[in-house]
Each structure stands twice: as structure tokens, then as C-alpha cells.
N, CA, C and O atoms as a MOPAC input file, in Angstrom:
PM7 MOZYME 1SCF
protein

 N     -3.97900 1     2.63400 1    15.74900 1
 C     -3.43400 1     2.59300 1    14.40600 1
 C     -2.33200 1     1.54200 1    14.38000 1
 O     -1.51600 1     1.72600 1    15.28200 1
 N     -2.07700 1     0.49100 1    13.60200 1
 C     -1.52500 1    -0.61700 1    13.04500 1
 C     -0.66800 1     0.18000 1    12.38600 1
 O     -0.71300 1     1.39500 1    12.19400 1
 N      0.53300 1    -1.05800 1    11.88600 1
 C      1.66500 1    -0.55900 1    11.03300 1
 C      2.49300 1    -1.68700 1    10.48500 1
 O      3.15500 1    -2.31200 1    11.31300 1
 N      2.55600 1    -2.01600 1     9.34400 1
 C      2.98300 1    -3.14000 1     9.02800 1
 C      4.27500 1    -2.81000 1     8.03300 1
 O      4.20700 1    -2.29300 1     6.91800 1
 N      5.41500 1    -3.22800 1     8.70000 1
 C      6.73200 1    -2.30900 1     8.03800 1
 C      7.16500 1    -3.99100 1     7.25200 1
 O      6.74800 1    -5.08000 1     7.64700 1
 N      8.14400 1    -3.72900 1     6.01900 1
 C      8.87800 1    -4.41100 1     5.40500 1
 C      8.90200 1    -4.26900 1     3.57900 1
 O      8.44100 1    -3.25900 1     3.04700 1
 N      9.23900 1    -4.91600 1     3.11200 1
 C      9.22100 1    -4.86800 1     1.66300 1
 C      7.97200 1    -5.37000 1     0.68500 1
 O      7.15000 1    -6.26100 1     0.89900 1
 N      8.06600 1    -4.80200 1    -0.05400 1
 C      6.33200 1    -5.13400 1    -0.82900 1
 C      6.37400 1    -6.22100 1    -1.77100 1
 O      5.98700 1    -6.06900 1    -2.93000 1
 N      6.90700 1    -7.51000 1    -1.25000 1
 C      7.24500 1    -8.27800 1    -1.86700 1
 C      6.18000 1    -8.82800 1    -3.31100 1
 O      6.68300 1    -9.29100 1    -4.33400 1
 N      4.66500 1    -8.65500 1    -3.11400 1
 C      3.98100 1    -8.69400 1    -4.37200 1
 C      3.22000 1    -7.54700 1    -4.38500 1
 O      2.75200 1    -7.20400 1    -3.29900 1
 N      2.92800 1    -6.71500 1    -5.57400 1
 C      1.64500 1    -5.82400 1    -5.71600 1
 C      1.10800 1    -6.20700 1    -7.19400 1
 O      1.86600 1    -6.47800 1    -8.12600 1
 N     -0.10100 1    -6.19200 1    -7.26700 1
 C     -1.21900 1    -6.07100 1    -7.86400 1
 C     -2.45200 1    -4.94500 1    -8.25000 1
 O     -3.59700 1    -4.91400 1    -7.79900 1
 N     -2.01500 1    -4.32300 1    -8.92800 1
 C     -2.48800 1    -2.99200 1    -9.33700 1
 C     -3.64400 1    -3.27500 1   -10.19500 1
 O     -3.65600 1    -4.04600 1   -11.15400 1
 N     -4.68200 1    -2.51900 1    -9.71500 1
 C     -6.34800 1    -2.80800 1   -10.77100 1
 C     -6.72900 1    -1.28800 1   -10.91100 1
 O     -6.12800 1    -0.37300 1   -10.34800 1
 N     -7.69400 1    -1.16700 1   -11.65000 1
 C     -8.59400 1    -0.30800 1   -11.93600 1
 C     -9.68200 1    -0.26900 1   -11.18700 1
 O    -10.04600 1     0.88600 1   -10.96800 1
 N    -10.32000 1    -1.06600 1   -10.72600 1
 C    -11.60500 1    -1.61400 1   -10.14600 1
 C    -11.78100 1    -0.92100 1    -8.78500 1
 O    -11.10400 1     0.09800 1    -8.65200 1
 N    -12.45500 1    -1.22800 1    -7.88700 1
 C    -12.92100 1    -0.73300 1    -6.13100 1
 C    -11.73200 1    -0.87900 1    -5.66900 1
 O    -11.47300 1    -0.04200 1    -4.80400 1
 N    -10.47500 1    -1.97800 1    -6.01000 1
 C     -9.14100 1    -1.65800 1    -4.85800 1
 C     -8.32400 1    -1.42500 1    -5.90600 1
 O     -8.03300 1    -2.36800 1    -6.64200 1
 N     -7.99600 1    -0.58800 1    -6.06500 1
 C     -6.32000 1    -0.23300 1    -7.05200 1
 C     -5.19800 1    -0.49800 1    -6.96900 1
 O     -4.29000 1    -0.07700 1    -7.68500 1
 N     -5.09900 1    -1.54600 1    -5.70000 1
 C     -3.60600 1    -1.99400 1    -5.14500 1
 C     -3.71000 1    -3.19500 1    -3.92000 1
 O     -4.35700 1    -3.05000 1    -2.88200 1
 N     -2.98800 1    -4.30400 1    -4.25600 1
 C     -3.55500 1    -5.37000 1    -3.26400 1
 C     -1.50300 1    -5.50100 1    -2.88100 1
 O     -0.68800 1    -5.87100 1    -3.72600 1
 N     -1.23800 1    -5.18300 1    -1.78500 1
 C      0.14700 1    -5.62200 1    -1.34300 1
 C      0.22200 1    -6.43200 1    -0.76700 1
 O     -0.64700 1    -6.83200 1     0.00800 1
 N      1.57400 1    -7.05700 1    -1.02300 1
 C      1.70800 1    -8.15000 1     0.03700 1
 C      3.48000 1    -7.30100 1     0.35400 1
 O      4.36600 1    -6.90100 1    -0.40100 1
 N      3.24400 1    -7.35500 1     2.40000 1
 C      4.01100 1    -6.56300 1     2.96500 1
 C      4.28100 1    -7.05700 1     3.73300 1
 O      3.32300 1    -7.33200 1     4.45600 1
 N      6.03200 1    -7.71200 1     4.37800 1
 C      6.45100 1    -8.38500 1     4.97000 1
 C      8.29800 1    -8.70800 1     5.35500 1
 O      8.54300 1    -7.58000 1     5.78200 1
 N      8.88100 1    -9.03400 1     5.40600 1
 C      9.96700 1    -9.01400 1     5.56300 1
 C     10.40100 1   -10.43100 1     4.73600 1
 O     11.60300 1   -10.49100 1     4.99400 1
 N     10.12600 1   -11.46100 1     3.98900 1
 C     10.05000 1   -12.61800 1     3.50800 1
 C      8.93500 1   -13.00600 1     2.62300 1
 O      7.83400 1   -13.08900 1     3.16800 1
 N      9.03700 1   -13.34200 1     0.94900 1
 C      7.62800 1   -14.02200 1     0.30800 1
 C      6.75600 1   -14.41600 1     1.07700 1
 O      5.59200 1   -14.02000 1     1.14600 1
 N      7.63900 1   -15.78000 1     2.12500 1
 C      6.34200 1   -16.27000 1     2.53200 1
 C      6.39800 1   -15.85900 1     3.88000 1
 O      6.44900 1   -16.85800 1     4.59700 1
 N      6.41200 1   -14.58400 1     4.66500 1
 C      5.71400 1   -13.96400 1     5.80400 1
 C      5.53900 1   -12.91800 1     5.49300 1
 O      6.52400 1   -12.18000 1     5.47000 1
 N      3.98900 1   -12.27900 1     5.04700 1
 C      3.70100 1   -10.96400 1     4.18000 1
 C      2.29200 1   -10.81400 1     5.06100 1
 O      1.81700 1   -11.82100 1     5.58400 1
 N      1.54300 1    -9.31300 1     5.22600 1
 C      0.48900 1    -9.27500 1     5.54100 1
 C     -0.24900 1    -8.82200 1     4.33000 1
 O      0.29100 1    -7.90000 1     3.71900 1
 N     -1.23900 1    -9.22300 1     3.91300 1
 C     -1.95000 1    -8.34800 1     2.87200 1
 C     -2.78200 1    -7.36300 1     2.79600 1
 O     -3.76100 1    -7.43000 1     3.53900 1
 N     -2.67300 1    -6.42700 1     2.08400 1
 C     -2.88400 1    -4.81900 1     2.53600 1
 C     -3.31700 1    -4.16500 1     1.04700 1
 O     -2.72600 1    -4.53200 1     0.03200 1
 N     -4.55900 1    -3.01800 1     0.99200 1
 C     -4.94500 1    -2.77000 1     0.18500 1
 C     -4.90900 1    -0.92500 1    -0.09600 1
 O     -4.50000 1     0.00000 1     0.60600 1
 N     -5.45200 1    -0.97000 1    -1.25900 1
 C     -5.94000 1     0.66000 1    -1.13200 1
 C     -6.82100 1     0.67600 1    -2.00200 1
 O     -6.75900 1     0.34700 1    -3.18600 1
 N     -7.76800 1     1.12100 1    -1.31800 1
 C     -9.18000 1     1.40200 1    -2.05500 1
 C     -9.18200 1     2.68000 1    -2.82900 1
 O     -8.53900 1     3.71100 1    -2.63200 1
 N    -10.31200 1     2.28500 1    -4.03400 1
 C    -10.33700 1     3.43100 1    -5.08300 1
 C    -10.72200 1     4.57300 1    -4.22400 1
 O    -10.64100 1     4.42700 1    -3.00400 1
 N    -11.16300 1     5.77700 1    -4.76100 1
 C    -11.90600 1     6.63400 1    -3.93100 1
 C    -12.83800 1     7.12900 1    -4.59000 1
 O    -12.83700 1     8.34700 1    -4.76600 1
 N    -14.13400 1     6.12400 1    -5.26000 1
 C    -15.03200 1     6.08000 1    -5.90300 1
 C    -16.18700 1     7.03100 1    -5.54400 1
 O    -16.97700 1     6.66200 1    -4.67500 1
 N    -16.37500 1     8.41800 1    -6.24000 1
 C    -17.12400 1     9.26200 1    -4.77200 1
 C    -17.02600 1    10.20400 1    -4.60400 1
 O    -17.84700 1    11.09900 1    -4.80700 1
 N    -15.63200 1    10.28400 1    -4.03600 1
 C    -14.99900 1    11.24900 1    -3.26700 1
 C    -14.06800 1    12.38200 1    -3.92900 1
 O    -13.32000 1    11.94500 1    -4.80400 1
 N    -14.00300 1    13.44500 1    -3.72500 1
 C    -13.19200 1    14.83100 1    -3.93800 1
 C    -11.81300 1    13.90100 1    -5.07800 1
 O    -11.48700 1    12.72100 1    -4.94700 1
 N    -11.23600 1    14.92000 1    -6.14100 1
 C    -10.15500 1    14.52000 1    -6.88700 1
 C     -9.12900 1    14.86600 1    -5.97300 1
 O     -8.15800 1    14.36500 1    -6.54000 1
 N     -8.78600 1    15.27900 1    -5.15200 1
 C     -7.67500 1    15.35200 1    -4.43800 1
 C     -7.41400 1    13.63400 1    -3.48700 1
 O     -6.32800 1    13.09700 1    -3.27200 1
 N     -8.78700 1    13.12600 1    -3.08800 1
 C     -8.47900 1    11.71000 1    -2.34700 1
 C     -8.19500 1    10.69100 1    -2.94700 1
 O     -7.65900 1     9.68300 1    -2.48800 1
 N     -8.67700 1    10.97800 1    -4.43200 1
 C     -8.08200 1    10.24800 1    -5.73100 1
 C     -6.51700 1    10.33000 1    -6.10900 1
 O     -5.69000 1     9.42800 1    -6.23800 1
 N     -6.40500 1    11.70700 1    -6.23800 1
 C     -5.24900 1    11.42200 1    -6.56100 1
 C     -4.23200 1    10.95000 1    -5.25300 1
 O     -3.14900 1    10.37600 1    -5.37300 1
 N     -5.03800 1    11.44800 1    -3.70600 1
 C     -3.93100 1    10.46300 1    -2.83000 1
 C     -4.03900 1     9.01300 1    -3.06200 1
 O     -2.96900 1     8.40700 1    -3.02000 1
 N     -4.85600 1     8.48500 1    -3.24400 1
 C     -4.84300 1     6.92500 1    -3.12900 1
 C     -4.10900 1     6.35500 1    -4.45000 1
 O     -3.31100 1     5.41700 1    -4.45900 1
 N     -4.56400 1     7.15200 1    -5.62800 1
 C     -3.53500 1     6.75000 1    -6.88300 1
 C     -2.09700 1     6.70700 1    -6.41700 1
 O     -1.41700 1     5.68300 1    -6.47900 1
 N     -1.55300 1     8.16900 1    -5.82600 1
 C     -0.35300 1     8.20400 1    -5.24500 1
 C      0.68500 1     6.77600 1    -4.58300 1
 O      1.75700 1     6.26400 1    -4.90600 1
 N     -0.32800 1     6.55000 1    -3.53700 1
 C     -0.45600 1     4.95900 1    -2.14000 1
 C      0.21100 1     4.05900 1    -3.40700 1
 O      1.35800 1     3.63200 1    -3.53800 1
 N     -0.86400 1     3.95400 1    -4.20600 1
 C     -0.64000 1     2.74700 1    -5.31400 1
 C      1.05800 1     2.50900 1    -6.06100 1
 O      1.86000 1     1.58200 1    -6.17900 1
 N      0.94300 1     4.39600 1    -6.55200 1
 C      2.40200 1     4.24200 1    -7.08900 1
 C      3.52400 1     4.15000 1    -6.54300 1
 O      4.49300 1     3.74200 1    -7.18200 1
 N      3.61500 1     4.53700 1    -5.16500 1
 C      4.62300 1     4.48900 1    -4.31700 1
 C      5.05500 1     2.96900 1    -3.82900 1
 O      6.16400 1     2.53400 1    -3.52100 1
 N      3.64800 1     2.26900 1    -3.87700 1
 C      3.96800 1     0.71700 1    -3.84300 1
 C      4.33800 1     0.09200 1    -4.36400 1
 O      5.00000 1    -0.89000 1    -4.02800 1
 N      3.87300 1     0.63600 1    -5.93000 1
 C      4.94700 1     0.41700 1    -6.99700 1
 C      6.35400 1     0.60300 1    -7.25000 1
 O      7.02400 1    -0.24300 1    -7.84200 1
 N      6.82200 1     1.70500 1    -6.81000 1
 C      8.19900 1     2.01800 1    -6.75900 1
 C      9.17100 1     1.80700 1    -5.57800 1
 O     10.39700 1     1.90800 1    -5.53600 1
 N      8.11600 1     1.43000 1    -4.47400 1
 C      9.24000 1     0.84000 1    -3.81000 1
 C      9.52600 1    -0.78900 1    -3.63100 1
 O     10.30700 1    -1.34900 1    -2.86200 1
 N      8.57500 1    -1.37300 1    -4.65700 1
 C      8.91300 1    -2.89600 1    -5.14200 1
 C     10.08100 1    -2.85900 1    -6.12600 1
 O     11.05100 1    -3.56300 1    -5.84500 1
 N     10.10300 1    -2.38400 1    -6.85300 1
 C     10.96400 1    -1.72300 1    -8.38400 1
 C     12.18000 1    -1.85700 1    -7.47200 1
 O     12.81900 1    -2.90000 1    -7.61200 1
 N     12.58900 1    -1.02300 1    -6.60500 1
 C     13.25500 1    -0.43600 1    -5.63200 1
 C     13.98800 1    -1.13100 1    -4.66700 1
 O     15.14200 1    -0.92100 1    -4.29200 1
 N     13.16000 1    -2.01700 1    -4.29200 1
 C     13.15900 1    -3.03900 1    -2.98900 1
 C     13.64800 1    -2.33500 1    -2.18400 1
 O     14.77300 1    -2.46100 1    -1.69900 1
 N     12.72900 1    -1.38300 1    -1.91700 1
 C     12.58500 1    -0.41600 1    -0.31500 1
 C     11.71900 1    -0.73700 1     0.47600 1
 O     10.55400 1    -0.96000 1     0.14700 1
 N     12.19600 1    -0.81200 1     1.71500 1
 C     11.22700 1    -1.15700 1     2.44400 1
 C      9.97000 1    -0.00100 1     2.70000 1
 O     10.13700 1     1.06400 1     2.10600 1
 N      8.59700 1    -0.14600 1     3.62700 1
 C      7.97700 1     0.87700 1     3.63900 1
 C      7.11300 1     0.34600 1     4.74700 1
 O      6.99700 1    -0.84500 1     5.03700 1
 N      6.48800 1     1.41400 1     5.36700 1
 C      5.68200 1     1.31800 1     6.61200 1
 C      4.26700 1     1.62100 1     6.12800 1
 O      4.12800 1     2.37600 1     5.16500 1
 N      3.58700 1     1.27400 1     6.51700 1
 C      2.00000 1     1.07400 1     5.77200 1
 C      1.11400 1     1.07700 1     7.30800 1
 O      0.93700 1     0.27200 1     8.22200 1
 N      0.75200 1     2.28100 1     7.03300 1
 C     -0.51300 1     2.80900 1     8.56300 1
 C     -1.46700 1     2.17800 1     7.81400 1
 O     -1.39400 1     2.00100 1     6.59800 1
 N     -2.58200 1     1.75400 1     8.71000 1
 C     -3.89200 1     0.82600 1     8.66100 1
 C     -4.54800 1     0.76300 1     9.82700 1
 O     -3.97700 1     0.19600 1    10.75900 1
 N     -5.94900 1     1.35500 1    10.04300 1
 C     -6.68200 1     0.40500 1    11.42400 1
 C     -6.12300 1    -0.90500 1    12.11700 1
 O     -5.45600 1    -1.73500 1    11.49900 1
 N     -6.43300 1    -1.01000 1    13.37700 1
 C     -5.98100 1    -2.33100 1    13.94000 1
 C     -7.08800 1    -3.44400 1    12.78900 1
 O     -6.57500 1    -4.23200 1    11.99500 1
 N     -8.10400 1    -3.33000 1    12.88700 1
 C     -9.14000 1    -4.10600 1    12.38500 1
 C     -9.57100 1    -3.95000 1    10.70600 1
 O    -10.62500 1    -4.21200 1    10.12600 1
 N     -8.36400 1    -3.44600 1    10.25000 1
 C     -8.47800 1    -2.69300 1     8.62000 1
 C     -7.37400 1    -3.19200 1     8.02400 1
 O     -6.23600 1    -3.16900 1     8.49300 1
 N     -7.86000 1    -3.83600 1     6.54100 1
 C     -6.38700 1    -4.00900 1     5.77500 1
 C     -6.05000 1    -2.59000 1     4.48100 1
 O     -5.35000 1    -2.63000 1     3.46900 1
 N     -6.69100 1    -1.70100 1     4.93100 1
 C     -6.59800 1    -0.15900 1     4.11000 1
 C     -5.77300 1     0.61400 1     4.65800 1
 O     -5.83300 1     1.06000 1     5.80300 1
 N     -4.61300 1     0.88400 1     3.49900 1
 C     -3.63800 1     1.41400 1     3.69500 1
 C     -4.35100 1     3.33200 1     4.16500 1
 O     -5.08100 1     4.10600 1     3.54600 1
 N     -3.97000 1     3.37600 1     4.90300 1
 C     -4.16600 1     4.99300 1     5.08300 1
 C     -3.06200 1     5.76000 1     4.94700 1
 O     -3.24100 1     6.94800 1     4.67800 1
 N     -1.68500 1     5.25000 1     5.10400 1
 C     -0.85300 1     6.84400 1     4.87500 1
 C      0.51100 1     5.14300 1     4.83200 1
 O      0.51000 1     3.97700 1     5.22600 1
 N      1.39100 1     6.04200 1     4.13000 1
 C      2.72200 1     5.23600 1     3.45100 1
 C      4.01600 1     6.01800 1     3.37600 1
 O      4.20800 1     7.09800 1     2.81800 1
 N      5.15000 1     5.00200 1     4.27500 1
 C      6.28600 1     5.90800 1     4.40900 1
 C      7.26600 1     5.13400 1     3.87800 1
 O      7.63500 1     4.27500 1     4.67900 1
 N      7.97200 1     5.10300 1     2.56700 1
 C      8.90700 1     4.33000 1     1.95300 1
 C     10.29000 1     4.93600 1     2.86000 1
 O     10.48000 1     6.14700 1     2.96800 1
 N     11.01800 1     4.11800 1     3.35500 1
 C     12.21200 1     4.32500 1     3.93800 1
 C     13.41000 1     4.57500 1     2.93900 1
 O     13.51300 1     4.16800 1     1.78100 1
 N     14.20600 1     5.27300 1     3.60600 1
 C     15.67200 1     5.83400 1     2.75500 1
 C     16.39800 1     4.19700 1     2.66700 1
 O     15.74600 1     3.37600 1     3.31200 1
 N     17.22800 1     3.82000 1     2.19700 1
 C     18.14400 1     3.00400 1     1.77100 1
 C     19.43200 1     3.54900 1     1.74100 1
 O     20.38200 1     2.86800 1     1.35500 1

């Protein structure tokens, strides 16, 4: 499991197959880009986690909190999100 910690310096929020495209990094221009997929499919509870992923990315841009973003080594899908205290 990967982990890509820093501030969410851009997000991009859709409706579509990814609901959230971050860019996560410590600097504009040194960011990794990182997603969260809809959960097109699947149980309303994995929906509403991934809606969750989305808004929290949202608010900790708003915020400029930093946040830790779990992902596969070989995956840019956010799996679990820890916005840090300030």
C-alpha cells in the first residue's frame, strides 16, 4: 500500500466514472495525480464512501490541509483518506 501525503493543490470533481481527479503534493508543480472512482454497481454504502473521498478533498483544499491518500503501489485510486489536524 502507497501513500501520497501533502496538500490537494488542484481537484476536479465530475459526475461521470471518476468523481474526483487530485492533484497531491507538497508544491503546484510537484503533485501526484490521484483519483476516486464512482462506485457504479456497487452497494449505496460504497457510494456514499467514495462521494465522502471526494468531499473531504474538497474541504481540505478550501482548508489547505494537508492529507494522506492510501492507494495501491501500481494504482492511482484513492482507497482510504486521512486529512491531518492543523
Amino acid at each position: 500500500m502507497a501513500q501520497t501525503q501533502g496538500l490537494v493543490q488542484r481537484l476536479k470533481l465530475t459526475d461521470t466514472l471518476i468523481l474526483a481527479w487530485a492533484y497531491i503534493g507538497p508544491t503546484p508543480s510537484n503533485t501526484e495525480l490521484l483519483i476516486v472512482r464512482s462506485a457504479t454497481g456497487q452497494p449505496p454504502d460504497e457510494a456514499a464512501f467514495r462521494g465522502a473521498l471526494a468531499e473531504a478533498l474538497s474541504a481540505a483544499l478550501a482548508s489547505r490541509q494537508q492529507v494522506i491518500a492510501s492507494h495501491d503501489n501500481n494504482s492511482a485510486e484513492i482507497t482510504l483518506l486521512q486529512v491531518l489536524a492543523t
